[in-house]
C-alpha positions as CSV (number, residue, x, y, z in Angstrom):
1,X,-30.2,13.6,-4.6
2,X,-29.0,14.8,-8.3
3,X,-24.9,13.4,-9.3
4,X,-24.0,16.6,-9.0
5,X,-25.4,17.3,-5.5
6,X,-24.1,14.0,-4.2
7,X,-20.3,14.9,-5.7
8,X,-20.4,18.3,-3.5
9,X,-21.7,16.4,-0.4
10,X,-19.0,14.1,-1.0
11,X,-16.0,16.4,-1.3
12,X,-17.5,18.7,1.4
13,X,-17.1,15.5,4.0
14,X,-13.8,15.0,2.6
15,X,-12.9,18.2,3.5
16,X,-14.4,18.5,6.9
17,X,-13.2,15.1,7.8
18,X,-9.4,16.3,6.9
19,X,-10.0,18.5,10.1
20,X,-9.4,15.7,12.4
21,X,-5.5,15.6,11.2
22,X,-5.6,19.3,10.9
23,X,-2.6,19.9,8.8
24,X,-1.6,20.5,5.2
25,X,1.0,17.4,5.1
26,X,-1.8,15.3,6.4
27,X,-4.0,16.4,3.8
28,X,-1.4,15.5,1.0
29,X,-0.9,11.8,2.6
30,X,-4.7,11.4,3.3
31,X,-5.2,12.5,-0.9
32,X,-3.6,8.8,-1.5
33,X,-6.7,7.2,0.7
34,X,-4.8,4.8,3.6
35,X,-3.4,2.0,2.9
36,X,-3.9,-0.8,4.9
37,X,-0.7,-2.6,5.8
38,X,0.4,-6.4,4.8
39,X,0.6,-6.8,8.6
40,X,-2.5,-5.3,9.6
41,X,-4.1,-7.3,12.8
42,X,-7.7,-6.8,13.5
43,X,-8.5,-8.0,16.9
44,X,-11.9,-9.1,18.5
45,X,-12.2,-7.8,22.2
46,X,-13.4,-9.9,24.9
47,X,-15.4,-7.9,27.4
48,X,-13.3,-9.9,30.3
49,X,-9.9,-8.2,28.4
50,X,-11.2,-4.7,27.3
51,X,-7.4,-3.2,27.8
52,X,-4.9,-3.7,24.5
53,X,-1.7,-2.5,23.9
54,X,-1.1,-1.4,20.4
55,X,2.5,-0.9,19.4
56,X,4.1,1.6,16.5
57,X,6.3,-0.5,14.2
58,X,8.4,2.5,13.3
59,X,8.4,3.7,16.9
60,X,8.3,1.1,19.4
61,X,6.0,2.7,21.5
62,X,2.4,0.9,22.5
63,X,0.0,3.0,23.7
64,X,-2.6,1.4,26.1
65,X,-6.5,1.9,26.2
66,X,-8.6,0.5,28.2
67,X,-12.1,0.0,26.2
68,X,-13.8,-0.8,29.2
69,X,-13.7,2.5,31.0
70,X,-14.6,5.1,27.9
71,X,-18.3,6.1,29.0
72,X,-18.9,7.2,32.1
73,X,-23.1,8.9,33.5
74,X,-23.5,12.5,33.8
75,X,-23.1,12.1,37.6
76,X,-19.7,10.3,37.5
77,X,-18.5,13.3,35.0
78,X,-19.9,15.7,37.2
79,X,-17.7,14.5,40.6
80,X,-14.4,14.3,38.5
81,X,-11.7,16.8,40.1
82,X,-12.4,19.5,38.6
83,X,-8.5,20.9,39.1
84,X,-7.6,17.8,37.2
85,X,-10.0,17.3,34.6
86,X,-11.8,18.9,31.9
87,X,-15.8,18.5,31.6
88,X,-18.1,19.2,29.1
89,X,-21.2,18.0,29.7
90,X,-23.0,20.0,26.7
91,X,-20.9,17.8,24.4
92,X,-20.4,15.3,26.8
93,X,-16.3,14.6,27.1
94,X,-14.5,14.8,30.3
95,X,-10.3,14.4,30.0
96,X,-7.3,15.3,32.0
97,X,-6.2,18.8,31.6
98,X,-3.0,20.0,30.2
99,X,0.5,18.2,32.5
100,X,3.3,20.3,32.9
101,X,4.9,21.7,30.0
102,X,1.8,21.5,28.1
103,X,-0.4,23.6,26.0
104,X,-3.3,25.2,27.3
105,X,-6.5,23.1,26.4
106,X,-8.0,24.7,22.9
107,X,-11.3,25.0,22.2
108,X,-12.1,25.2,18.1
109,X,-14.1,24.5,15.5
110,X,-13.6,22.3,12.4
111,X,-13.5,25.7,10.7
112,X,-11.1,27.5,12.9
113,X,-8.5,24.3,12.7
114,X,-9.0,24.4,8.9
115,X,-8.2,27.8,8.7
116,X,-5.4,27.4,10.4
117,X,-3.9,25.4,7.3
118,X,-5.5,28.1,4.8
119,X,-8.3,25.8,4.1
120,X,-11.8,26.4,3.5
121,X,-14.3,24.4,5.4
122,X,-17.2,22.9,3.1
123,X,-19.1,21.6,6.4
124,X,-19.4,20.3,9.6
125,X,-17.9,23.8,10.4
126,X,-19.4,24.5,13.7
127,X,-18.6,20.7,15.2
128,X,-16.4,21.1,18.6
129,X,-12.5,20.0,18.5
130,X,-10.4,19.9,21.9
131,X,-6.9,20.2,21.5
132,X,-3.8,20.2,24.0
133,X,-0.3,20.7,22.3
134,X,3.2,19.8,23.2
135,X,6.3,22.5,22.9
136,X,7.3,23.4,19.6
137,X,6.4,22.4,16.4
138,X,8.3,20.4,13.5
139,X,8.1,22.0,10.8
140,X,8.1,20.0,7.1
141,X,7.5,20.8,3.3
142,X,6.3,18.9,0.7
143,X,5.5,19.1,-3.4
144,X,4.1,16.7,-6.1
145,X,7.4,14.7,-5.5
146,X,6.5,14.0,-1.8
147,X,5.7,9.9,-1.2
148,X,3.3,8.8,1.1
149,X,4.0,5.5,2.7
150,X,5.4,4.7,-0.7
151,X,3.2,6.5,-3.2
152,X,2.8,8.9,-5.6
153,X,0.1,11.4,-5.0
154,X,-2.7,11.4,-7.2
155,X,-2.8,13.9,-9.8
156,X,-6.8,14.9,-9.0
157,X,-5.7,14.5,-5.2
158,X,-2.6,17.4,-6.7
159,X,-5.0,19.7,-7.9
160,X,-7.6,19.5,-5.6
161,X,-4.3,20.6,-2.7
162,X,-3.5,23.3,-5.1
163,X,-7.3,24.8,-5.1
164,X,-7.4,24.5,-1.4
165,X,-3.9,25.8,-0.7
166,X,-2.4,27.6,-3.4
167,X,0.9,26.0,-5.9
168,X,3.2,24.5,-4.1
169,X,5.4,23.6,-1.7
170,X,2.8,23.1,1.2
171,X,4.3,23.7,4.7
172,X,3.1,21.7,7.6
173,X,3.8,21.7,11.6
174,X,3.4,18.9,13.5
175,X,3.2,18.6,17.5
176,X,2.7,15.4,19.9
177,X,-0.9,16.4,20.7
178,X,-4.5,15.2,21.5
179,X,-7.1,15.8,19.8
180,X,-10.6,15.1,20.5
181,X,-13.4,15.5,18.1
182,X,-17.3,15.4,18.5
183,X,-19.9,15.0,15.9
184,X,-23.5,15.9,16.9
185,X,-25.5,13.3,15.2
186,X,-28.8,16.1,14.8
187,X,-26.5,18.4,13.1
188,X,-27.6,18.3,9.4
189,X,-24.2,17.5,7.9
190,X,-23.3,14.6,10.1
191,X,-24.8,11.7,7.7
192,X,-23.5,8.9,8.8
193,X,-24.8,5.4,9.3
194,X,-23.4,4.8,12.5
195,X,-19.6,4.4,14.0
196,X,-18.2,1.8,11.1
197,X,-19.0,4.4,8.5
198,X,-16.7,7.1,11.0
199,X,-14.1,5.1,10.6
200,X,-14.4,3.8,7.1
201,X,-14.7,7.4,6.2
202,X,-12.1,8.9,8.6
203,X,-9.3,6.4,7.7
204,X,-9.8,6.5,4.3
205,X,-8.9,10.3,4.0
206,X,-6.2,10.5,6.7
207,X,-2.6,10.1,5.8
208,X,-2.2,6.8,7.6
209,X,-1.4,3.1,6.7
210,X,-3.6,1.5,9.4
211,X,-1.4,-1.0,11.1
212,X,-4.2,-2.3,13.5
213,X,-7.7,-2.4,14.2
214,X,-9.4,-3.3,17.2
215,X,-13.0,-3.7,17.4
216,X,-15.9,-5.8,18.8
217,X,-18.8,-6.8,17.0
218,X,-21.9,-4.5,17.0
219,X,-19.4,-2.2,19.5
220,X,-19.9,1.1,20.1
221,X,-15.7,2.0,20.2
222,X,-13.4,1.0,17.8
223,X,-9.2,1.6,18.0
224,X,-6.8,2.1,15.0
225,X,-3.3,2.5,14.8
226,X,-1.4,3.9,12.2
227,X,1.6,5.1,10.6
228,X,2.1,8.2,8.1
229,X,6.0,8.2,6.7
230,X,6.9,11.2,4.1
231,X,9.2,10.6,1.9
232,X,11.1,13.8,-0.2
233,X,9.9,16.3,2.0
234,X,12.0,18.9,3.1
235,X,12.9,19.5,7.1
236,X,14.8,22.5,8.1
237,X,16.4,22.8,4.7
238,X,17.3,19.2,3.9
239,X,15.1,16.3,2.1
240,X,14.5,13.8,4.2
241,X,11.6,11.2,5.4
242,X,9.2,11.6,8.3
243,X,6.9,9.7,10.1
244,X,4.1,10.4,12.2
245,X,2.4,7.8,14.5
246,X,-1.2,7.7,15.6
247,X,-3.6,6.4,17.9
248,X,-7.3,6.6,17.2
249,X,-10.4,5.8,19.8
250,X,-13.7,6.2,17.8
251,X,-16.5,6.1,20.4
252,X,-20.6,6.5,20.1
253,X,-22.7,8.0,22.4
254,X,-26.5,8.4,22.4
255,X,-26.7,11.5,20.9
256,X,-22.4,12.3,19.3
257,X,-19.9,10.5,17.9
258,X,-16.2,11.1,19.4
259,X,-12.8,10.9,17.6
260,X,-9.8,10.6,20.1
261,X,-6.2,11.5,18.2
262,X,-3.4,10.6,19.8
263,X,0.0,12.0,17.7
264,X,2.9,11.0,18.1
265,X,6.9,11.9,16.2
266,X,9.1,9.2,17.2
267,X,12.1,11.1,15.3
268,X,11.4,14.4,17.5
269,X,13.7,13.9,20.4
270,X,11.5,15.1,22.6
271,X,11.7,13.7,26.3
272,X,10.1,10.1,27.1
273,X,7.7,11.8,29.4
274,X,6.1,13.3,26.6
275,X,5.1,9.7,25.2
276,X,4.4,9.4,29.0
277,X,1.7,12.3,28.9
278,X,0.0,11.1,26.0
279,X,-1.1,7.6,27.5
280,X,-2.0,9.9,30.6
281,X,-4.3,12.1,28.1
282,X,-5.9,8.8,26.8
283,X,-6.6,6.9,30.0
284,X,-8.4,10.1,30.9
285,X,-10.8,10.7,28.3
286,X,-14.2,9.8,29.1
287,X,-17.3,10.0,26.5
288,X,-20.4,11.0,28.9
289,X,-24.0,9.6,28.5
């Protein structure tokens, strides 16, 4: 492959991987690359204690997931309840469907949630993405002034938002949602060298300080959490910081990789059941093989 072939491949799976975050704020944050905080904890998993608790520093909250339970045979997803859950056994995920007060359960593409941000997708355009939505959105603004757990945006990072989204200020919503995404591993534009590249690749160009990282040795899951706060943005006419919290599960199957999003706005108000729903949503979520 010729430089200049490799530097399109490269931006096109920046691009597409931005679709896992799915908004324009998110894209601005993930431009700085994550940070990794001084705190950061990496933790080794015993298979006798497969079930962690990871907490958000700026939230309090400590979602649960229990590694142990992710992958489930084609004939346990097939006698789930199928008033309760969700199962796709073409792309092989099963999860609970949408509580009370919820969202109906969206079925995208990488290009459709792109587009909904007024960005092009490069590739990876066709690969599936679940999604199931909380109430209404909060909406946020940012420009070239905006911080991102502390930083400056970089000015290539600046012009490359401004090709894909026009001058600024770049509005963003943001919902407490799950999102779930699959990667065939036969589709042409999934080149990856297996789950550690995923994340590597996926944190990297999120908007996210990684706080924690749990993993096992040759696994095939690993967890992340991590913390996105905005500084000089602008919410509902006044500057102000925000900060978004997320869980990640990234699980491989024989034949896809999965992405599990789990977002979270501990400054929303929203009710505690909401919080409450989304440990629901990730206890449920099953990758099938």
């Amino acid at each position: 492959m010729g430089k200049e072939s490799a530097k399109k491949s490269s931006a096109a799976m920046r691009a597409a991987l931005i679709g896992l975050v799915g908004t324009v704020v998110t894209v601005c944050g993930g431009l700085g690359g994550a940070l990794m905080s001084g705190v950061v904890t990496i933790y080794q998993v015993e298979r006798s204690k497969q079930k962690v608790a990871l907490a958000a520093p700026e939230g309090d909250q400590a979602l649960t997931v229990d590694a142990g339970s992710i992958f489930i045979s084609r004939q346990q997803a097939a006698a789930l309840d199928a008033d309760q859950y969700f199962v796709d056994l073409d792309h092989g995920i099963a999860i609970r469907r949408p509580l009370p007060n919820w969202g109906k359960l969206e079925e995208l593409t990488v290009e459709e949630q792109l587009a909904e941000s007024n960005a092009q997708c490069l590739t990876l355009c066709d690969q599936p993405v679940y999604r199931i939505r909380y109430g209404t959105p909060i909406e946020i603004q940012s420009d070239p002034q905006t911080l991102v757990n502390g930083k400056p945006i970089p000015d290539e990072w600046l012009a490359a938002l401004e090709k894909l989204y026009g001058p600024p200020p770049w509005t963003a919503s943001y919902y407490s949602q799950v999102l779930v995404n699959v990667y065939d591993k036969s589709a042409e534009e999934v080149h990856l060298k297996g789950l550690p590249d995923l994340v590597l690749l996926t944190t990297h160009f999120s908007a996210t300080r990684v706080n924690r990282l749990i993993a096992e040795e040759h696994s095939d899951f690993v967890i992340t959490q991590s913390s996105a706060t905005y500084d000089r943005i602008r919410m509902e006419g006044q500057t102000t910081s925000f900060t978004l919290e997320s869980w990640v599960l990234f699980a491989e199957g024989e034949d896809e990789y999965y992405v599990v999003e789990i977002l979270f706005m501990p400054q929303s108000g929203q009710p505690l059941q909401v919080w409450e729903d989304l440990q629901t949503y990730m206890d449920s979520f099953r990758a099938v093989r």
